[in-house]
N, C-alpha and C positions, 0 to 999 in steps of 0.2 A: 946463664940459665935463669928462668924467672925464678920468681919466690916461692918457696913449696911449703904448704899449708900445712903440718902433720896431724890426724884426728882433728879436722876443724872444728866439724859439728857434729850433733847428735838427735835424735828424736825419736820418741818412746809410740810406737803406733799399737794405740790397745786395740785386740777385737773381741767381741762379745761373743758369747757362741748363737746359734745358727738364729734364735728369733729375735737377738739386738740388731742394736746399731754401731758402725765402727766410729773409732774415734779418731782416725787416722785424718788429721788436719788437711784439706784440700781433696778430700773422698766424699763423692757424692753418696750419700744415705740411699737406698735402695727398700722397699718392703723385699721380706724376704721370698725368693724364687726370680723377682722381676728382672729383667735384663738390666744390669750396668749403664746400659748406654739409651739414654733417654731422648736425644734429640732426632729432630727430622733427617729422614734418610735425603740422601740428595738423589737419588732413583725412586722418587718416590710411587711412584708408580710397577716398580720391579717385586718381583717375589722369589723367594727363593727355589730351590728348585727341589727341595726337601725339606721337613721339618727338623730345625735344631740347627742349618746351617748358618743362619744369624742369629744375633742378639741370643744368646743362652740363656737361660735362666742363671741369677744371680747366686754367688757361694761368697762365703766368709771365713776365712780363717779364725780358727778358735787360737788363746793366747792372748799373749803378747810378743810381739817383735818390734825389734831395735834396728834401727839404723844408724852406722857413725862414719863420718865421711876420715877415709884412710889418709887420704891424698889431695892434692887440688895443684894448681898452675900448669894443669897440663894442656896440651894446645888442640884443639879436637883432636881427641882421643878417637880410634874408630876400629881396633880389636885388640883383643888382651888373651894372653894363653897361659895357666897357670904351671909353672915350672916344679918340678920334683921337690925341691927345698921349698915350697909354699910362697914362692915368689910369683912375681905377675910381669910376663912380656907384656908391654903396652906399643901400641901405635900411634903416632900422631897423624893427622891427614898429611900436616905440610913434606911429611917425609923422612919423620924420625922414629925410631922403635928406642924403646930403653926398659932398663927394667927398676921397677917399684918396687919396693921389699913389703912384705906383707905388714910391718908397721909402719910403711909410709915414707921410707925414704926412696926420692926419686932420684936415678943415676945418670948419668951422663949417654948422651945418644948414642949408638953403637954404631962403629964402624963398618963399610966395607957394601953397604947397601946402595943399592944401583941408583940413577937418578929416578924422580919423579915427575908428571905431569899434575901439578895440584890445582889446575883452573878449579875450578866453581866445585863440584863433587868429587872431583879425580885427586888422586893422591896416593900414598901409604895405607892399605885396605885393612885386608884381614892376616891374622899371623896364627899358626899353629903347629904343637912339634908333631913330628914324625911318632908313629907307632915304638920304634924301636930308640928315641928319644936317650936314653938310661945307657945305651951303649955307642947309638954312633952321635950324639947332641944335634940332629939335625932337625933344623926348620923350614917351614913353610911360609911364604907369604903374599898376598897380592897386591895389585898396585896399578894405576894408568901410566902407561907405561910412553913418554915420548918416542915419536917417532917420524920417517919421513911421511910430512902430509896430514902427521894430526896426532892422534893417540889411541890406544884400546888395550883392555884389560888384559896384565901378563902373570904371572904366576913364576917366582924363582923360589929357588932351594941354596940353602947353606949351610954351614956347620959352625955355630954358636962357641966361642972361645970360652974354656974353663973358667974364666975370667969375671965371664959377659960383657967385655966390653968391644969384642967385636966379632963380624962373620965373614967366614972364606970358604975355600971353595963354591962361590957364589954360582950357579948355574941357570938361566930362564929354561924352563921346562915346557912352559905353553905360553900361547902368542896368541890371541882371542884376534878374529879376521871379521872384517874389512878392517882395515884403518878408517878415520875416521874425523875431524877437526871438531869435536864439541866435548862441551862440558860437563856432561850427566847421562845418569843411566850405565854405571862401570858395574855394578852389583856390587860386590863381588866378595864371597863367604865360600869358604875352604871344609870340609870334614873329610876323615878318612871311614871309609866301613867296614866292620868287622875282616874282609879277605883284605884289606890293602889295598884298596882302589880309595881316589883320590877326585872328592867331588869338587865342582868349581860353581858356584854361580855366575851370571851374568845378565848385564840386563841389554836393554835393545838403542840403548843410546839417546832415546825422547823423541828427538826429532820428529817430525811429522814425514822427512822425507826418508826414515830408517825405519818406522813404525815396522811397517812390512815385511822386514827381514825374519822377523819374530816368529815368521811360520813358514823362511827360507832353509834349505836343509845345505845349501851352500855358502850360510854366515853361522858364525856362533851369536850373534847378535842376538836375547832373547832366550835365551837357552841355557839349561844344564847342562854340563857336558861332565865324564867319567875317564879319567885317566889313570897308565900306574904313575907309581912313585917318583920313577926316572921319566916322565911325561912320555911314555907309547903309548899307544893303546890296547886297549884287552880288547883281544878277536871276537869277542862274545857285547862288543855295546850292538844296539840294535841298526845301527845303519851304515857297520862296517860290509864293505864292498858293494855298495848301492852306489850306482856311477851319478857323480853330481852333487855327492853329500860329503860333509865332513865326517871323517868316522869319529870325534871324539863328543859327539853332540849323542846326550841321554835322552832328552825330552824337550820338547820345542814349545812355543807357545806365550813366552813368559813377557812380564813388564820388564822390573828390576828387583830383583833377585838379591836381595841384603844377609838375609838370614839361612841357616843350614844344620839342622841336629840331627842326629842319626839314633833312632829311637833302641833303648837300653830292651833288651831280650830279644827283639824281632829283627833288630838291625836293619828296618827299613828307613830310609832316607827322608825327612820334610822338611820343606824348605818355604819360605815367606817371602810375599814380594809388594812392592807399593804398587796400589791403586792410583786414579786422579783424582777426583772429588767423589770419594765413596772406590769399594771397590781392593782393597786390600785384601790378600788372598793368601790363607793358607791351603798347600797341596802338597800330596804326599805322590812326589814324581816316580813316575813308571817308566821301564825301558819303552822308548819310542812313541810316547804317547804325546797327545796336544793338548796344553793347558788351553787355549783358544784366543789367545790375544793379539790382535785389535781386532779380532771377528767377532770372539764375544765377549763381555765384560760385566761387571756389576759398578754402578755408580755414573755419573756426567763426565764429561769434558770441561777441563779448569774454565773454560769461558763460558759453560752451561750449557752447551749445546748435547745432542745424544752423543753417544763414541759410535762411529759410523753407523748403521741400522739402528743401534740403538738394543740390541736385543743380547738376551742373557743364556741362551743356550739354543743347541743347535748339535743336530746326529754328530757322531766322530770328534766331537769337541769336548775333551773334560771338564765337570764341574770341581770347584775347591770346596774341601772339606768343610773349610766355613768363610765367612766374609764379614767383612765391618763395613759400614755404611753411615755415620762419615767414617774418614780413616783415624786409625791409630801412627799411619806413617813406621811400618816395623822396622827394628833395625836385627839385631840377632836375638838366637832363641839357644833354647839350650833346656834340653829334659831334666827333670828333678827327680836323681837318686840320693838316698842321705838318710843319714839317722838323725838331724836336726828337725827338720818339717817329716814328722812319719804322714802324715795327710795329708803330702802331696808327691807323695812317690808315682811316678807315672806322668805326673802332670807338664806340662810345657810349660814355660816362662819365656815373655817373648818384651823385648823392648821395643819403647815408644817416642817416636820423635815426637811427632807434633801433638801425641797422649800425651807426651811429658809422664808418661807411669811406667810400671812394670806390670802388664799381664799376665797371670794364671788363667791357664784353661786345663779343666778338667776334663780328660777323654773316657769313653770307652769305648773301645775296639778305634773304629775311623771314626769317628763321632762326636761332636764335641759338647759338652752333657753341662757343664758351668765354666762361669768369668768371675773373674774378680781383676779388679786394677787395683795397685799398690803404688808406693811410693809419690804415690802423689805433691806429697810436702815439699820434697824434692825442688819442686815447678822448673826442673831442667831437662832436658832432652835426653833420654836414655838413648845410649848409643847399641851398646850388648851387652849382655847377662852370661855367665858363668858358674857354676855348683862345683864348689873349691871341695878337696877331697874331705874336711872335718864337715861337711852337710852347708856351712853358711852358704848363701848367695852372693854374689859381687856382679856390680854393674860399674858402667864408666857412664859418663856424660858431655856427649856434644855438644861441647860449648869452651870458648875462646879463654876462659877461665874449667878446664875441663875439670873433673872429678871421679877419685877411683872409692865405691863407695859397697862399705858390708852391710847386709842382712842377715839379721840374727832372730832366731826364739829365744827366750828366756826360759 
């Protein structure tokens, strides 16, 4: 096992209230209201298709918060599910889950989990317990799943030893279809919603020659899809018994689909997906609806050119409730309920690859009303964010030296 770091480091990020400036080492100064993000859109010529869908006006946290790194030598890290006793399931890509104690001791890999396909994005994904957790120990988790002819995103269920050191009754519950030989594009983020249904992301695999599939109702490729717990499906998704569609497919439309929170009172579902140059989209999926991609998009094509037409909206096509332009690269999100941060109860917290921050957005109703980036000091790749039951926040970080890291108010 590598060498594990315990509480490496620390740092104090002051904020000022609403007419300073933060002190948060590696945070852009902003006047206050003005948008976070100051650089040229790579669509430059696009607009949005409502007021408030980009760039928000800027917010600050009043206080001070703390950051202390819990953990480190983890090997990309890429989800983490906080256990009953205030422990943290971790994943690594290459295909190991274990579990970190909440002061940072890292445990030995756990047994019994299936192989993985780790090329280039594919790996050990997202992990999360079951609703009834507390009596039958059962998890969740996703993964690129080898196979004959290539790989594509699978979803098993197991039951966690009193131990933690290993899982049985292993069972794959969903098989995400075409198969497929590449290395990106697997999404893939797990949540359950208030009835017990069981959401999956997924993204559409990159490729230029799978783009397509994204608004086929005969691939999961691209798509949310809604199952139970034993992977059936409930009679009630929108495109059960339509001849020629997969009944387990929610909403079509998508890139790659990283992130997944299931918003606290309303129990509607939102879910994050990566843009290419510009074009990161949050959307709050609906049964049967079309996010619009690769018909319509915000942002370029990585080599500058438009993404097909070139155009950002179009009848029957849904727009996302907001967009970044460049990207922030999302990885997972996760709502903030807690008695720690009382000013941001409601808000969304979403992590950032290529931001290397943690984003706060402030909503109200669908709407998204302020940003603010955090952690910037950090200057590592946030993988996902978590709200541990005592209010603090936890993130991990993608990267080959990974990091299980708290957020605190003082």
């Amino acid at each position: 096992m590598r060498p594990i770091v315990l509480a490496a480091a620390s740092s104090v990020l002051v904020f000022a209230s609403a007419c300073g400036a933060s002190g948060q080492s590696g945070q852009t100064t902003a006047a206050p209201g003005a948008p976070v993000e100051t650089r040229e859109a790579n669509g430059a010529n696009q607009t949005p298709a409502f007021p408030g869908q980009t760039r928000a006006p800027g917010v600050q946290t009043e206080g001070t918060l703390t950051h202390s790194v819990v953990a480190s030598g983890l090997q990309n890290p890429w989800g983490f599910a906080q256990l009953p006793d205030g422990n943290w399931l971790v994943t690594e890509r290459p295909g190991r889950m274990r579990i970190v104690s909440a002061t940072g001791a890292v445990g030995e890999p756990i047994t019994g989990l299936p192989a993985v396909d780790a090329r280039g994005q594919g790996g050990l994904l997202d992990v999360i317990l079951s609703p009834s957790f507390a009596t039958d120990r059962t998890i969740f988790w996703s993964y690129a799943e080898p196979r004959s002819g290539g790989n594509a995103t699978s979803v098993a269920r197991g039951v966690l030893s009193a131990d933690g050191s290993s899982v049985s009754d292993v069972r794959v519950i969903f098989r995400a279809l075409p198969v497929y030989d590449g290395d990106k594009h697997f999404g893939s983020a797990l949540a359950f919603d208030p009835a017990g249904h069981l959401f999956v992301t997924l993204g559409e695999r990159s490729d230029a020659p799978m783009r397509p599939q994204a608004q086929e109702l005969n691939s999961h490729m691209g798509k949310v899809v809604r199952i139970n717990a034993d992977g059936s499906v409930p009679q009630d998704n929108p495109f059960v018994g339509q001849a020629g569609a997969l009944p387990e497919i929610w909403s079509l439309g998508h890139r790659n689909v990283q992130g997944i929170a299931v918003q606290p009172g309303t129990g509607s579902v939102w879910t994050i997906e990566h843009g290419t140059r510009g074009g990161d989209e949050l959307n709050k999926p609906e049964a049967g609806k079309n996010y619009g991609w690769p018909i319509i998009a915000y942002g370029i094509e990585y080599r500058g050119a438009a993404i097909n037409e070139g155009i950002t909206a179009r009848d029957g096509l849904e727009q996302p409730v907001y967009y970044w332009d460049p990207v922030i690269a999302p990885g997972g999100q996760a709502f903030y309920s807690g008695a720690m941060f009382p000013g941001w109860d409601g808000n969304l917290l979403i992590a950032g690859l290529a931001g290397k921050s943690l984003t706060r957005l402030v909503l109200e109703g669908d709407r998204v009303v302020g940003e603010e980036r955090l952690l910037t000091g950090l200057n590592e790749r946030i993988r996902d964010v978590a709200v541990a039951s005592d209010g603090a926040v936890w993130v991990i970080t993608d990267e080959e030296d990974g990091k299980l890291v708290r957020l605190v108010r003082e």
